[in-house]
C-alpha positions as CSV (number, residue, x, y, z in Angstrom):
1,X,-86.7,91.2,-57.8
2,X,-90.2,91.4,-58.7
3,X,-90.7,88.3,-60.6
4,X,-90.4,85.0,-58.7
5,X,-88.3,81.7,-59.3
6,X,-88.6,78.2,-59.2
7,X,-86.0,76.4,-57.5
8,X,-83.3,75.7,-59.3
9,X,-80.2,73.2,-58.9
10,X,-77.0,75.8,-58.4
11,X,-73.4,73.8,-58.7
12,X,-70.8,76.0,-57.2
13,X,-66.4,74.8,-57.8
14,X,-64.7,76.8,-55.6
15,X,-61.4,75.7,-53.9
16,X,-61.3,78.2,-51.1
17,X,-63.0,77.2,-48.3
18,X,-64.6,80.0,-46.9
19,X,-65.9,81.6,-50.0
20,X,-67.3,78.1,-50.7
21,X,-69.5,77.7,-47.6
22,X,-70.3,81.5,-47.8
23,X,-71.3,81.1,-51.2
24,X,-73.5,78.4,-50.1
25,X,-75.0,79.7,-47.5
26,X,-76.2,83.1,-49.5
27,X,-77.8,80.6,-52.4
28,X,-79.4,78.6,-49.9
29,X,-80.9,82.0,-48.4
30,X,-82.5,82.2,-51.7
31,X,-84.3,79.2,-51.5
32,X,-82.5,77.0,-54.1
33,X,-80.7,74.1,-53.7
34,X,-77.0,74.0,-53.6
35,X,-74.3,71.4,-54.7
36,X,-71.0,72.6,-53.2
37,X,-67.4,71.2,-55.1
38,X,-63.3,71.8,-54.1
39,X,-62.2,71.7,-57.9
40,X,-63.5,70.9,-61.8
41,X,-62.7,67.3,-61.3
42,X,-64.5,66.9,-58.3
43,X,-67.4,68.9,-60.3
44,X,-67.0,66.8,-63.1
45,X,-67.8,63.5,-61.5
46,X,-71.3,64.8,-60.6
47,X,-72.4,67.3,-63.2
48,X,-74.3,64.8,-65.0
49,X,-76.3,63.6,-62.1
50,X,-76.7,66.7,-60.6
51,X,-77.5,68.4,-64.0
52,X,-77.1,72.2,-62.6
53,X,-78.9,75.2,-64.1
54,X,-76.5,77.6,-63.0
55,X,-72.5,77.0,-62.4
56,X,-70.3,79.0,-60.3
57,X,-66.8,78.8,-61.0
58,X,-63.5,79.5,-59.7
59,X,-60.5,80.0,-62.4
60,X,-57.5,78.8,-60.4
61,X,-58.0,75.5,-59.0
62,X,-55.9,72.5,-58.3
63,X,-56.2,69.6,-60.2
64,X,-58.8,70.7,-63.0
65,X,-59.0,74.7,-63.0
66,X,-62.0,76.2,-64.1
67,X,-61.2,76.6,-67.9
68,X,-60.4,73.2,-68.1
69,X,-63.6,72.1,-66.3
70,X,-65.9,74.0,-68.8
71,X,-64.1,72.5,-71.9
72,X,-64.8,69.3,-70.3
73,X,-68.5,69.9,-70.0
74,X,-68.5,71.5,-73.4
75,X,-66.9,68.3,-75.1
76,X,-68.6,65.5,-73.4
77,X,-72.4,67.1,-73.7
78,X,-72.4,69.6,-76.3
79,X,-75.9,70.4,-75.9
80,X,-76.0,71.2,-72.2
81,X,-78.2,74.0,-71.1
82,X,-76.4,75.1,-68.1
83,X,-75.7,78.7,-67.4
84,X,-72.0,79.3,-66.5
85,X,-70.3,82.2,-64.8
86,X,-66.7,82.4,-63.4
87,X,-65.9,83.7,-60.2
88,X,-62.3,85.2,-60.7
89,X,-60.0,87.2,-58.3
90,X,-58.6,88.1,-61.7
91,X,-60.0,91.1,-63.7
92,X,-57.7,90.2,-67.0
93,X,-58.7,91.0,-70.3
94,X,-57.3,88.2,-71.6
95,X,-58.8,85.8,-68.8
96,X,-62.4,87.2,-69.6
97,X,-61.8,86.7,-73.6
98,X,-60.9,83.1,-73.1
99,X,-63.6,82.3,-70.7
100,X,-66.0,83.5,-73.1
101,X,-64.5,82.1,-76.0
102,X,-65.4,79.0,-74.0
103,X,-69.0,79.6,-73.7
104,X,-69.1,81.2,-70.1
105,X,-72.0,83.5,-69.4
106,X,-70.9,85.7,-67.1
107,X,-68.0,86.5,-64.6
108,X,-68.3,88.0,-60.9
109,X,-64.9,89.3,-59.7
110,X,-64.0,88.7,-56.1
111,X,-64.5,90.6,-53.8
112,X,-68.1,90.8,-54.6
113,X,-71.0,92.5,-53.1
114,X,-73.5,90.9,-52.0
115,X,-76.6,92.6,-53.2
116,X,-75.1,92.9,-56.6
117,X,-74.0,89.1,-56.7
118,X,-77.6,88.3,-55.7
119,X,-78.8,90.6,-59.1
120,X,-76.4,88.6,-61.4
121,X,-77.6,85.2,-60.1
122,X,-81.4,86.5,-60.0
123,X,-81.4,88.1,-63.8
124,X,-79.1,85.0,-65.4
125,X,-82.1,82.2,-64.1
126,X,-85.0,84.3,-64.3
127,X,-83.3,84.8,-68.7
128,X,-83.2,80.9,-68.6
129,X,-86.0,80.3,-67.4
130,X,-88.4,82.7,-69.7
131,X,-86.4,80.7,-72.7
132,X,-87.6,77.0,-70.8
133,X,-91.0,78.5,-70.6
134,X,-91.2,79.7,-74.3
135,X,-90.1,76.2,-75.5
136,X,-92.3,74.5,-73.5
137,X,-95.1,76.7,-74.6
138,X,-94.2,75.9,-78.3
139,X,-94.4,72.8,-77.2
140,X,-98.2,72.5,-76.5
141,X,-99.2,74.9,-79.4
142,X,-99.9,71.7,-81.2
143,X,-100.6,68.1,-80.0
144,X,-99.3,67.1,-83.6
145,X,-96.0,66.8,-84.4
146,X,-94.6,69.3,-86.3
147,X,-93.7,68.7,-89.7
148,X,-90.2,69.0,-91.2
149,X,-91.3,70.0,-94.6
150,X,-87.6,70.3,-96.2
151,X,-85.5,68.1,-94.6
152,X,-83.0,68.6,-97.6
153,X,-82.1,72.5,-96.4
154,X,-81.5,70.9,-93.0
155,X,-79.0,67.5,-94.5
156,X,-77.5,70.2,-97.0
157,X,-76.7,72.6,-94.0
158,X,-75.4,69.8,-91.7
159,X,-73.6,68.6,-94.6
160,X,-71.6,72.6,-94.6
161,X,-71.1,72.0,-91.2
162,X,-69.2,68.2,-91.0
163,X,-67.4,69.7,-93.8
164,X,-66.3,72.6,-92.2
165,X,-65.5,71.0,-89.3
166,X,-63.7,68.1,-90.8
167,X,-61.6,70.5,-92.7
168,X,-60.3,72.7,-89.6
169,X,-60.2,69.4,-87.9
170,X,-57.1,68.8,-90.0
171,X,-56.0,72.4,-90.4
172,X,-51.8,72.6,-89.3
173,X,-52.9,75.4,-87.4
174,X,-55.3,74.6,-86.0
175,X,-54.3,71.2,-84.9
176,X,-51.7,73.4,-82.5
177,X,-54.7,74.8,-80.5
178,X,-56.3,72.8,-77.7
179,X,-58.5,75.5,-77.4
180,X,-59.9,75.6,-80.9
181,X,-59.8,71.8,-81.8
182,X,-62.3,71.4,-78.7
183,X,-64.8,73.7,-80.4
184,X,-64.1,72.1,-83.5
185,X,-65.4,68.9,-82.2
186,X,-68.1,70.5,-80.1
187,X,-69.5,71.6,-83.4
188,X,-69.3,68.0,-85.2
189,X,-70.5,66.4,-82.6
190,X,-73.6,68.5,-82.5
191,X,-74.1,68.2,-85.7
192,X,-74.1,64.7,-86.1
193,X,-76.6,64.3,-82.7
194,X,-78.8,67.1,-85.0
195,X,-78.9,65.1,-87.9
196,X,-79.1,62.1,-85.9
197,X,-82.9,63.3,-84.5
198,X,-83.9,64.9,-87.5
199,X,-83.8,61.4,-89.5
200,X,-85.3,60.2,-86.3
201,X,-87.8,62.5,-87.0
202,X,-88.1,61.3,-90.5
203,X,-88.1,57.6,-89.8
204,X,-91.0,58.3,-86.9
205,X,-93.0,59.9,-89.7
206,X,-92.8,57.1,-92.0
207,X,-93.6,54.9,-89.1
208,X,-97.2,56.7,-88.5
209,X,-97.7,57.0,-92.0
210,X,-97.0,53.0,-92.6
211,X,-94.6,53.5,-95.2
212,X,-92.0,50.9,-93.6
213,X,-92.4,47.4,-94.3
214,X,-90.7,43.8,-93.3
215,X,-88.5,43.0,-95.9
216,X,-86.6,39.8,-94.7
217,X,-82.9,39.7,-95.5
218,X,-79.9,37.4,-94.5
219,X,-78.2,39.5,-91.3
220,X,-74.9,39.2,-91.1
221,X,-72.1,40.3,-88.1
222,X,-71.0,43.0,-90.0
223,X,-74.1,44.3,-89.9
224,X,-74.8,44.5,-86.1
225,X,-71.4,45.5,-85.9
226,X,-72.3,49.1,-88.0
227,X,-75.4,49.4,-86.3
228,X,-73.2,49.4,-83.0
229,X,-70.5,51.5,-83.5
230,X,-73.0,54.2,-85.5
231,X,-73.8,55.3,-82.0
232,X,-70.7,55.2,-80.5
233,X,-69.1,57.7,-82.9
234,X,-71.5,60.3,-81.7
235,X,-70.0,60.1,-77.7
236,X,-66.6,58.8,-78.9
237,X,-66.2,56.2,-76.2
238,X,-64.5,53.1,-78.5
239,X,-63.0,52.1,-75.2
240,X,-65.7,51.7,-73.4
241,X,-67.8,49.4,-75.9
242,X,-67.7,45.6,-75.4
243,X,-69.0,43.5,-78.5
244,X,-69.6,40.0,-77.9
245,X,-71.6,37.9,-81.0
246,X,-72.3,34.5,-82.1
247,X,-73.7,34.5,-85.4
248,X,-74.5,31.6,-87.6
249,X,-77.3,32.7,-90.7
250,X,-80.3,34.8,-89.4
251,X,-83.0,35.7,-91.7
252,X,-84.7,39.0,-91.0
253,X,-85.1,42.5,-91.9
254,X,-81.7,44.4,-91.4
255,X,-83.1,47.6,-91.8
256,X,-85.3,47.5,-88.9
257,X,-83.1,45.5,-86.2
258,X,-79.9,47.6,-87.3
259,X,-82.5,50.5,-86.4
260,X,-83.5,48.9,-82.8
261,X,-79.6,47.8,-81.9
262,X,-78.5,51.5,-82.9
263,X,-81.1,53.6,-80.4
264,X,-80.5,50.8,-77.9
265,X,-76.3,51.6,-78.0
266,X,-77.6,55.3,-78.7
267,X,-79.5,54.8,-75.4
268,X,-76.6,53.0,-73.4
269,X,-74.0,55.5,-74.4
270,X,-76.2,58.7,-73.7
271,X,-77.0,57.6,-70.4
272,X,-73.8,56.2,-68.7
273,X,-70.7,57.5,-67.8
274,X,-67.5,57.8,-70.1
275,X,-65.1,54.9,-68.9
276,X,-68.1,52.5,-67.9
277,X,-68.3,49.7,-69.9
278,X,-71.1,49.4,-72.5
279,X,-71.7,45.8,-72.9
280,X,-73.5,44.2,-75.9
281,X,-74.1,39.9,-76.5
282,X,-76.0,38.6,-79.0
283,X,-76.5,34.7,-79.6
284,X,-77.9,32.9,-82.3
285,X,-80.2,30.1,-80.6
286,X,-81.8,28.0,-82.8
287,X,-84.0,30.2,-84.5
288,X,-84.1,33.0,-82.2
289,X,-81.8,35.9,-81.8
290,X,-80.9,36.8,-78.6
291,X,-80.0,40.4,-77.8
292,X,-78.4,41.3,-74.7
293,X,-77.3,45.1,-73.5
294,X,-75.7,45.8,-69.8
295,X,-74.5,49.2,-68.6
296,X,-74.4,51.1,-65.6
297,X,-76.9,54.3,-65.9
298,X,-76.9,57.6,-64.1
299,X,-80.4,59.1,-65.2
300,X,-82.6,56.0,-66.7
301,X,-85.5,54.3,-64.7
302,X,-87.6,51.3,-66.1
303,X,-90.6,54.5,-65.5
304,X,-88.8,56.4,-68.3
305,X,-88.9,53.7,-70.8
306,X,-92.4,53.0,-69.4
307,X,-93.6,56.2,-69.7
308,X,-91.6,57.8,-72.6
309,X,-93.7,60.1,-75.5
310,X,-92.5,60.9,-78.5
311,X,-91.8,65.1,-78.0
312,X,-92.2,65.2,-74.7
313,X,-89.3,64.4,-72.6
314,X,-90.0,62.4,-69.1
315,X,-89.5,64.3,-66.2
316,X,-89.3,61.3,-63.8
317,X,-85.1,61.9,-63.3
318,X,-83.2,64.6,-63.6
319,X,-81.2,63.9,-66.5
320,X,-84.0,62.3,-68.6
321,X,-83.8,65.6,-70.9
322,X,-81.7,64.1,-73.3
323,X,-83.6,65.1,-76.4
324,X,-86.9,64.4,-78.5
325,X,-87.7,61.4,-76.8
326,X,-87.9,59.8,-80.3
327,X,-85.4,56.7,-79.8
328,X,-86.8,54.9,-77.2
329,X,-90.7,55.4,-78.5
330,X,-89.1,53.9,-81.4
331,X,-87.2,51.0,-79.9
332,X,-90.8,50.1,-78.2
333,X,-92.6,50.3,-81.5
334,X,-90.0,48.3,-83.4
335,X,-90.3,45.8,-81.3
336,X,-94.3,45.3,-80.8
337,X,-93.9,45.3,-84.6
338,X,-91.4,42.3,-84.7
339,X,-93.0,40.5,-82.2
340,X,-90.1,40.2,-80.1
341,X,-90.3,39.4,-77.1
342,X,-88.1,42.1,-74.5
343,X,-87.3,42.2,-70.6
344,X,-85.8,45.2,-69.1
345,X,-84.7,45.0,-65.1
346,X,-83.1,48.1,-63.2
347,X,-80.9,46.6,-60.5
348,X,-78.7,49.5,-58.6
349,X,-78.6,51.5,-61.6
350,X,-77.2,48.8,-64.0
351,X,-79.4,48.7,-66.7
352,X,-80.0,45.2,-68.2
353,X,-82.2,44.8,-71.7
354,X,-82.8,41.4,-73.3
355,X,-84.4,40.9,-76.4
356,X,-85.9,37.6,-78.5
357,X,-86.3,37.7,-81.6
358,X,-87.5,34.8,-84.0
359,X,-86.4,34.3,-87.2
360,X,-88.3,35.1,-90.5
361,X,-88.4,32.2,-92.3
């Protein structure tokens, strides 16, 4: 082991006791920090706080076994970068195929030896962490933003994608297969949360360039109701989203407020839990609009939206890597722009945005 590591954040689910704490105890010997869990439910609850770079899993577990745990994390954050290996008393061909079919990395098969369990650990995060380095080096190449020069190969390809996906979505046979409709909507999902940043992209580029413009327009319910739900389709949490609006007639430009409500709910949604309540109210006073937005957050500080950069993610929590760092640049511009006047308090992690907006007359 020639080449050294940083330390990184290991999450091991393992119901048996002993191997657990001896597990533990040989990762902590290797200087990185440990997160020790009894089952995938259990694991579950704190993946997205703890945001692991390496998982260890055991298959059979009570209550969520380990092919049931990585599903999870495979449905509800498609575009998660942590490694995965099961740990398996098992060595069945068609346990391996299914694992892998999941998106595991690697297995270890119990008993293990130690020096050779130390060797899969060592070459899987020093892999991952050569790819972290090459991005972030890509990264710095340029201080300009790179520039999407055919965004129409990108929509058309998306556009293959959704289609695909909608059609096996649907398929008789496939409908049968837990297994397959899971990557089925693993695949939409990222697709729409791809095409989601690359117009994000697109709209930022306008935005430097000065192409978009006030254009005053009556707003209507309907339309804060799209620019809600737009968001919500992307983490498919319906229950969770609380609409609350009292609308009279409210001149202003649609475009651009639809645009600030949908990376405000894209915001909520991407950093809260599924089955906590994102909670929107907006009042018409007089000639002000009033937009309020509460949620509980596991990864968002009032020093992220403070010190948020467009391409370069905020490193001030641990779960702040959530992407190009586009939406919230852009919900800080937008509203400089409208003149709107915004207050943002952090209270024991529930987030509470309120916005004031004057009418256009």
């Amino acid at each position: 082991m020639s080449v050294s590591i940083e330390q990184k954040r290991i999450l091991i689910v393992e119901d048996d006791q002993t191997i657990r704490e001896n597990l533990k105890e040989v990762i902590q010997m290797l200087d990185h920090d440990v997160l020790a869990t009894v089952n995938g439910k259990e694991a579950s609850e704190v993946f997205e706080k703890y945001n692991p770079h390496l998982i260890l899993c055991d298959i059979m577990m009570p209550e969520m076994n380990g092919f049931d745990f990585l599903q999870y994390i495979n449905l509800m954050h498609p575009l998660h970068t942590s490694l995965f290996i099961f740990l398996t008393a098992k060595n069945n061909p068609e346990d391996l195929r299914t694992g892998m079919n999941l998106g595991a990395d690697d297995y270890i098969t119990k008993p293990f030896d130690l020096a050779e369990f130390q060797e899969v650990i060592y070459n899987k995060l020093i892999k991952q962490e050569r790819i972290y380095k090459a991005i972030n080096n890509a990264k710095k190449i340029s201080s300009e933003p790179p520039i999407l020069a055919s965004f129409d190969t990108f929509n058309n390809n998306l556009n293959n994608i959704a289609a695909g996906a909608h059609f096996l979505k649907f398929n008789l046979a496939a409908k049968e297969d837990l297994t397959i409709q899971t990557v089925i909507q693993v695949i939409e999902q990222s697709g729409l949360k791809l095409q989601r940043s690359i117009n994000n992209y697109l709209f930022y580029n306008n935005w430097l360039k000065e192409k978009i413009k006030i254009q005053v327009e009556k707003l209507t319910e309907i339309d804060i109701r799209k620019a809600i739900r737009k968001s919500n389709k992307l983490y498919l949490r319906e229950e969770d989203l609380v609409i609350n609006i009292s609308l009279l007639s409210f001149n202003f430009d649609t475009y651009l407020l639809q645009k600030l409500i949908e990376e405000l709910s894209d915001n909520a949604f991407k950093f809260s839990k599924p089955g906590t309540a994102v909670v929107w109210t907006i009042n018409q006073v007089n000639q002000f609009l009033v937009l309020d937005l509460k949620y509980v957050s596991y990864g968002f500080s009032e020093k992220d939206f403070e010190n948020v950069n467009p391409f370069f993610s905020s490193n001030s929590s641990e779960t702040s890597n959530q992407g190009l760092g586009l939406g919230i640049f852009l919900i800080k511009e937008i509203i400089q722009h409208l003149n709107a006047e915004l207050s943002l308090k952090v209270e024991k992690n529930i987030i509470n945005y309120s916005i004031r907006i004057k009418e256009i007359s």
